[in-house]
Each structure stands twice: as C-alpha cells, then as structure tokens.
C-alpha atoms as one frame of an Amber mdcrd trajectory, in Angstrom:
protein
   0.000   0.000   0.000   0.684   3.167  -0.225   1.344   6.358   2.562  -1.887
   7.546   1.961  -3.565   3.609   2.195  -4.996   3.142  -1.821  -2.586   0.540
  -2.340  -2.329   1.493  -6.200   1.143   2.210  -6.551   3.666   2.843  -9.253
   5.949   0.130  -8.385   5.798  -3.641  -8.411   3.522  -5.187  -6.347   3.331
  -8.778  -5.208   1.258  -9.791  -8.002   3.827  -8.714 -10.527   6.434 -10.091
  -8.572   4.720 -13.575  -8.686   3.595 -13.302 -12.652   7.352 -12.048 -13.493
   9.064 -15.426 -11.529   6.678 -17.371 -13.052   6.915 -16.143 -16.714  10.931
 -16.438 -15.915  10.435 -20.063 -14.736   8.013 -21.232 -17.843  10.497 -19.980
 -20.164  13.487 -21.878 -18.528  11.265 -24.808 -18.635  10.366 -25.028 -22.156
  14.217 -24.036 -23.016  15.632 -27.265 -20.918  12.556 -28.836 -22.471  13.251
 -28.081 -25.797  17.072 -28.675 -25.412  16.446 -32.188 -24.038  14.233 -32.785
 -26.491  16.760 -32.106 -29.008  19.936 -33.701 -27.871  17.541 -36.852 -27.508
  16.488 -36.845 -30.690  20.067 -36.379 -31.954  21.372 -39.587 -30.101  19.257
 -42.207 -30.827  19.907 -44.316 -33.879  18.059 -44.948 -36.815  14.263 -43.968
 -36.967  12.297 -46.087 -37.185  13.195 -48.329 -34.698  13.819 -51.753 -35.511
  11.207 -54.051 -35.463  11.796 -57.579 -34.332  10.655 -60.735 -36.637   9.293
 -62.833 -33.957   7.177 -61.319 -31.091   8.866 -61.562 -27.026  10.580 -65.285
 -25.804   9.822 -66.663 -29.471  13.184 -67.008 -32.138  13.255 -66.869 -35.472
  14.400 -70.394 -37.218  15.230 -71.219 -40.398  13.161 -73.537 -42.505  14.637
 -76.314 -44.768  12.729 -74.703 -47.866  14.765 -71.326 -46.792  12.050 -69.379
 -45.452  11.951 -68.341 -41.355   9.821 -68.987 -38.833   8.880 -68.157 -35.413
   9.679 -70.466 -32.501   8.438 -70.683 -28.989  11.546 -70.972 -26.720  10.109
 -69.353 -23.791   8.037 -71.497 -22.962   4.922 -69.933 -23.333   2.037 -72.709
 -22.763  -0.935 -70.320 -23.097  -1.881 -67.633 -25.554  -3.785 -65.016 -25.351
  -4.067 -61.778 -27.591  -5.666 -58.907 -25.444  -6.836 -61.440 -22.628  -9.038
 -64.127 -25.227  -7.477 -67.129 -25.758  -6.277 -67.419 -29.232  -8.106 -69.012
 -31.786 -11.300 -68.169 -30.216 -13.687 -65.409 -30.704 -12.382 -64.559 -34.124
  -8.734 -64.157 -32.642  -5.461 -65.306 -34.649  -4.002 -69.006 -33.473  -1.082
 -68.854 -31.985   2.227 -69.792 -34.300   3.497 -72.907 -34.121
C-alpha cells in the first residue's frame, strides 16, 4: 500500500512479482525442455526403430525350404491376444 492507504502504486507489487518469476520459470522450462528434447532426438539411432521378426521369448528359425519362422523358446504354454485365448472369438491361433 501506499502512505496515503490506496494501495495502487507505481511500483511492483506482489502480483507482478509472482507473474514475473513465473513467466521467468516457464520460459526456462520449455528451453531445458526443448534442449532435451533435441539432444535426444540427436542420439538415438536410426528412426524407425527396428522391429523384431518374432514377437517376445519366441526365435526366429530357419526352414529347410529357406524361409523363417517363429519359434516358442520361452516357454509360453498359453496364448492369449488382449486377454481371449487365441483361436477363439475370431482371434489369430497362436504360431506354431
């Protein structure tokens, strides 16, 4: 406030204050934002990534005609696409 009590005064008030940090911090965010942002983008490898043959704890074998296949070396007894058992309701069958 001011002498006379009115509390509208030429200098900066609280509320400035506060809206002036703020507007300080936002910008240093989206700058270390933007910077990670970049330097990740400029270390990882080739885009897109690569994309496996054979889906998690399954390998990819060779065939005698000299096409591949996908193997289950995981052991993987049951499964499921999405939580339905597979070859039910319209789902895929799980590879052999």
């Amino acid at each position: 406030m001011d002498q006379d009590g009115s509390g509208s005064g030429s200098g900066l008030n609280f509320q400035r204050i506060v809206i002036i940090i703020a507007i300080i911090m936002l910008i240093g965010a989206m700058v270390f934002i933007g910077y990670a942002l970049y330097s990740q983008s400029s270390a990882s490898g080739t885009w897109p990534p690569e994309i496996p043959k054979c889906p998690d704890f399954w390998t990819v074998v060779a065939n005698t005609d000299g096409t591949t296949s996908c193997k289950n070396t995981g052991n993987i007894s049951n499964c499921e696409y999405n939580g339905i058992p597979a070859g039910t309701q319209g789902m895929p069958k799980c590879p052999s």
